[in-house]
Residue, then its C-alpha position, 0 to 999 in steps of 0.5 A: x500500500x502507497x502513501x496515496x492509497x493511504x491518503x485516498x482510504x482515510x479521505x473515503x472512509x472518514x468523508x474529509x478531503x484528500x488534501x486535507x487527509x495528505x497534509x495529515x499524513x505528511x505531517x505525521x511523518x515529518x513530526x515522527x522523523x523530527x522525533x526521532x531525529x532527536x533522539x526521542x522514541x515515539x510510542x503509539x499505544x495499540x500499535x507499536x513503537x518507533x525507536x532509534x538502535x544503536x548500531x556499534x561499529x564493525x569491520x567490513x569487506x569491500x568485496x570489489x577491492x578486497x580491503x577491510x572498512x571501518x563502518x562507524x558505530x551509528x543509528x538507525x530508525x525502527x518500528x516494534x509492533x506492539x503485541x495487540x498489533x502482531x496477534x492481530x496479523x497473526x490471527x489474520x493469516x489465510 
């Protein structure tokens, strides 16, 4: 599912304009982004968590050149659903 589909159901089921709906959601994002940018974890009860992960530093290959690379320690966004969330897609399996 894309982004306007998102857009195009909420406005169908909810009877607001697509416009509206649009800005909603790109404000949403932008607000979580702005969030996690900062460090700040966003919990959305119900359906889960956005967090930041720490990743340490490590070796690697650069395969092509056959050298070894520093890949700094760095972070990086993810999503844990929420219990409620992954009972539901699991009962929903057909």
């Amino acid at each position: 599912m894309t982004k306007a589909e998102i857009v195009a159901e909420i406005a169908q089921k909810t009877g607001m304009e697509k416009t509206n709906v649009q800005t909603t959601v790109e404000e949403f994002m932008n607000v979580l982004k702005n969030s996690l940018k900062k460090g700040e974890n966003v919990y959305l009860r119900g359906f889960g968590s956005f967090i930041i992960k720490r990743r340490a530093e490590k070796t690697g290959r650069n395969i092509s050149k056959n050298t070894t690379i520093i890949i700094p320690a760095h972070n990086i966004p993810s999503f844990k659903p929420s219990k409620v969330f992954i009972d539901e897609v699991k009962n929903n399996v057909k």
